[in-house]
Every structure is written in structure tokens, then in C-alpha cells.
N, C-alpha and C positions, 0 to 999 in steps of 0.2 A: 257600867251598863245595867240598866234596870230591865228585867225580864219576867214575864207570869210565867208560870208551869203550868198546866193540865195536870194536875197531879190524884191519885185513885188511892196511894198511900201501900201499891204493890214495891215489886222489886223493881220493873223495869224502869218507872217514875223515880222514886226512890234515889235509884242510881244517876239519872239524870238532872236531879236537884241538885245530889253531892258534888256530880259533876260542875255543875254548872258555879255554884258556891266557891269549888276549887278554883274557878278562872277568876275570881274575884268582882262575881254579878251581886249587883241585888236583887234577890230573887222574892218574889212574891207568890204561894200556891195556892190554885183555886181547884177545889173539890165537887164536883157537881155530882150532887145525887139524884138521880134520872128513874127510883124505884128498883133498883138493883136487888135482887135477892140476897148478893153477898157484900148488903150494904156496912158488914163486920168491917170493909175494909177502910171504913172512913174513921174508927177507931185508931186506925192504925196510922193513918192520915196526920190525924191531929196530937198521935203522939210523937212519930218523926219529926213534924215542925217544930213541936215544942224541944224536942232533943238539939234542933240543928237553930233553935231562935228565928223561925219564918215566921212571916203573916200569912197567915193561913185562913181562906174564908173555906167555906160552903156553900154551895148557890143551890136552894132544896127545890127541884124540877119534877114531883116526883108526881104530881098530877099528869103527866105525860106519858107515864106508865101505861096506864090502862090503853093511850092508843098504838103500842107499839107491836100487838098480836104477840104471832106464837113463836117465843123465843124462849128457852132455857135462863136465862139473864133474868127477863123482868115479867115471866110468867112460872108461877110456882108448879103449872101442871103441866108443862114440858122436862124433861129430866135432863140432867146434868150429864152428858157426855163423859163415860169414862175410859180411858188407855191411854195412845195417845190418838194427838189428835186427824184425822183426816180431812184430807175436803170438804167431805159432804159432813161428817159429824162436827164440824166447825161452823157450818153454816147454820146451827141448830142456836149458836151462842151469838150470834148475828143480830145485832138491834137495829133497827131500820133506820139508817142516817146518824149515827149515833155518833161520830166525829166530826161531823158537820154540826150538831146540834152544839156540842162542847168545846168545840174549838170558836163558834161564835160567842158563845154564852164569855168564852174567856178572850176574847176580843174583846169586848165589852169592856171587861175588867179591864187589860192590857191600854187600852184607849183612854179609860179614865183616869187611868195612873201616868199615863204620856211615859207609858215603856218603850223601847225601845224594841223589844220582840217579844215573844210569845213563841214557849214550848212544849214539846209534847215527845212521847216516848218512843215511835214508831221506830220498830228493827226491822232486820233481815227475813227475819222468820212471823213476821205479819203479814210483812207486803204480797207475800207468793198466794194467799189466798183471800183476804179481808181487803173488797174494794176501797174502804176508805181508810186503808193504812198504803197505799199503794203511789208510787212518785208522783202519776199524773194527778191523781186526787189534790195530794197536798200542794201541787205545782197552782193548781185552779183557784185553791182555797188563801195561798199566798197574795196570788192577783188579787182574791175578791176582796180580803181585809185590807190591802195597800188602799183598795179604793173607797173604805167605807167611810171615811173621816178626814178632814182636812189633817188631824194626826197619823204620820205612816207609820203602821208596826208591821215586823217582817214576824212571817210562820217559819223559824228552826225546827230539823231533825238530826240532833247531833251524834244520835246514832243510827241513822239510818241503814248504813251499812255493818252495824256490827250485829253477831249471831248473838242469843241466850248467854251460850257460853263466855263472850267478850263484856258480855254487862255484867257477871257475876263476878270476873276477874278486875273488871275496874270498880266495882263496888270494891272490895276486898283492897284496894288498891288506897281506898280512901277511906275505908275502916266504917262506910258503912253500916249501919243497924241492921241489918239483914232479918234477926230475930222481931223486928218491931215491924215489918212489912208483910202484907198479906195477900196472898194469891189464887186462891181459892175461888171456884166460883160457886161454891155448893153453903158456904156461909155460916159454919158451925161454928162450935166453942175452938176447935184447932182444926188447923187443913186436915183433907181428909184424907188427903195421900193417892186418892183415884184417880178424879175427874182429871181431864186435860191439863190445866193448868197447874196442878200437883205433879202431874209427870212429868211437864216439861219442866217445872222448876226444881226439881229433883235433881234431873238426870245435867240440867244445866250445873249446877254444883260440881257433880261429880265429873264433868268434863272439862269443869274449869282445877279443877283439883284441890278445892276448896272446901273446906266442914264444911255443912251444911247445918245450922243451929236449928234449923225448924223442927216442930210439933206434931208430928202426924199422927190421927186418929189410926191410921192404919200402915203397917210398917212395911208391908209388902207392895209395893207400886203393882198398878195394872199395868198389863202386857201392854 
């Protein structure tokens, strides 16, 4: 079975490639840079494929930046959310249509290669707050690429029901680079160990009861 990934070159993607490789797919990963400020992580992108032997593009979007307003993501004078995260300081890291934008861009991809689906990392712990990581979203987004080409490719979320803690332990399961993935949204030389995303990927470690190989600028997690 031939499949794209959505892939950012974090953990959660990451672990969904491995996975995916383990079922004995051919996987293909497409990176789309959308202006991201912790676009550190497309490094990391393109060194896990080279680790795992993917084809690996880039699709550079990032002219689209400037219209996406005020977001922590892909505007530098909103600040980066740190502890963990909440509702509302979640909605701070919120790109306006931002998985609809990417998951078409890699339809595209998916379509031209006559894949068989198209994947993406959405968990447990997305869907409770970020509308387009949420069932009915992706349920719509399934319909809309079935329809968009006399080629059908299906939208998988093979994790959909699994927490933080369940992808660190299935990483771990499959050995993984964990050290080569990047999760950060603040975009430095090594995570920073604050913002949101440092904390939940922290504490996902330690839940899963697994090292934790990461770099952090700062050793003391936010509350």
C-alpha cells in the first residue's frame, strides 16, 4: 500500500511514519512549510527520512504567512505559550485553516503518485480543542478528497484514539529517533523546555516510562 504522510518531522508524525513503514507501506513524506517560526523542525524532517530511506519533499507555502494574522505559529510578535497548555492559550497557536490547507496541499501529492491514502498524526489530545484535528472535520475532509479526482485516496488517522503517552510508547516500540524529532514551537538551537509543546512532550516521556533523549534549553519544565 502506497501512502503520503503529513509529516512536520515532530514526534507525533514521526511515530506515525514508523508506524506506518512497520505495516510494510510505502510511504512517501511531504513537509509543507506554511512560514512557521519553528521552521527548525523541517531539519529534523529531512533527517528522519534520510535515517528511515523516505522520499521526502517540501512544498515551500510560506507566502501565505503573512495572511494568516495573529498567531504565535506564524507571527513573531505573538509570544509562545508557556506551561501547559489550556483552551484559550491553545487557541493562541491556532493557524487559521491550517489542516485543511495541508492536508489538501498533500492530497495533491497523494493523487499524483496514485496512493492509496494519505496520513496525518491527529491524537486524543488534539481533538478535545483544535477544530481541525477533531472526527467531524476529518470525516468532511475524507468526503472532500474521495471527491476531488477520478483517483480515490482515503484520509487515515491511525492514531486517532491514542493519548501523547501511547505514541511515545509505540515509538519506543519501534526504536524510533526520538532524538532527531522536533517539537518545539519557540524554534531555537534545542527545545526550550517551556512552551506548551515542550511540556507535553516531556511529561509524555515520563508517562510512558521511557528516557527521554531530548535537549532542553531549560531543565525545569513550566508548571
Amino acid at each position: 500500500m502506497r501512502t503520503v504522510v503529513v509529516y512536520s518531522g515532530g514526534l507525533d508524525s514521526t511515530v506515525l511514519l514508523a508506524h506506518l513503514l512497520a505495516e510494510g507501506r510505502e510511504v512517501h513524506a511531504l513537509t509543507i512549510h506554511y512560514g512557521q517560526r519553528h521552521a527548525r523542525e523541517i531539519e529534523s524532517a529531512r533527517a528522519v527520512c534520510a535515517h528511515y530511506g523516505v522520499e521526502h519533499r517540501v512544498a515551500d507555502l510560506r507566502a501565505l504567512g503573512a495572511i494568516f494574522g495573529s498567531n504565535s505559529l506564524t507571527n513573531t510578535a505573538v509570544d509562545v505559550a508557556e506551561g501547559h497548555y489550556t483552551e484559550e492559550s491553545m487557541k493562541t497557536t491556532v493557524v487559521p485553516n491550517r489542516n485543511m490547507i495541508l492536508l489538501a496541499v498533500a492530497a495533491a501529492r497523494a493523487i499524483a503518485l496514485k496512493a492509496d491514502t494519505l496520513a496525518y498524526a491527529a491524537h486524543s489530545g488534539d481533538h478535545t480543542i483544535y477544530p481541525d484535528c477533531r472526527p467531524e472535520f476529518a470525516d468532511a475532509m475524507d468526503h472532500a478528497i474521495g471527491l476531488a479526482d477520478w483517483h480515490k485516496v482515503r484520509l487515515e488517522r491511525p492514531m486517532v484514539n491514542w493519548s501523547k503517552s501511547d505514541i511515545v510508547r509505540r515509538g519506543a516500540e519501534l526504536g524510533v529517533p526520538f532524538a532527531l524529532t522536533w517539537s518545539c514551537y519557540k524554534g531555537g538551537a534545542k527545545h526550550c523546555g517551556r512552551c506548551g509543546t515542550c511540556v507535553e512532550r516531556r511529561e509524555a516521556f515520563r508517562l510512558a516510562g521511557i528516557a527521554d533523549p531530548t535537549e532542553y534549553a531549560d531543565d525545569a519544565p513550566a508548571a
